[in-house]
Steps between C-alpha positions, in 0.01 A plus 500: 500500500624819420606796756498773256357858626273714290665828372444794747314264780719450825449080579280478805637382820237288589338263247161500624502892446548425112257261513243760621561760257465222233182387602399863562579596140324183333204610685523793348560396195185295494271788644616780215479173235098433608438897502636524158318211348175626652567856335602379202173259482281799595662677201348264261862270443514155428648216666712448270617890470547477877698117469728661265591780747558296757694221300288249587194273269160659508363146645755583802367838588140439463512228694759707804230807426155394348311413825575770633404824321 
């Protein structure tokens, strides 16, 4: 496994403190990724037109986003 440091971000001391912030930031992630999908449906775009701005298959966000808007 590899010890390499990101560019500009001091290594933290503690893992469990990196873990956090990565957990933080995939939540967050996920929240702005749902509010985007439902503006972009109430906007009138497709699944497809949101899939391909995501990078993912339109049958993959439907079925992540469909149920709930």
């Amino acid at each position: 496994m590899s010890t390499k440091e990101s560019p500009g971000v001091p290594p933290p001391v503690d893992p469990s403190v990196g873990l956090r912030a990565v957990l933080a930031l995939r939540r967050l992630a996920e929240r702005v990724e749902a509010e985007q999908v439902a503006r972009a449906r109430d906007q009138g775009w497709s699944w497809q037109q949101i899939a391909n701005g995501l990078g993912m298959t339109r049958q993959s966000v439907h079925a992540k986003y469909g149920g709930e808007l």
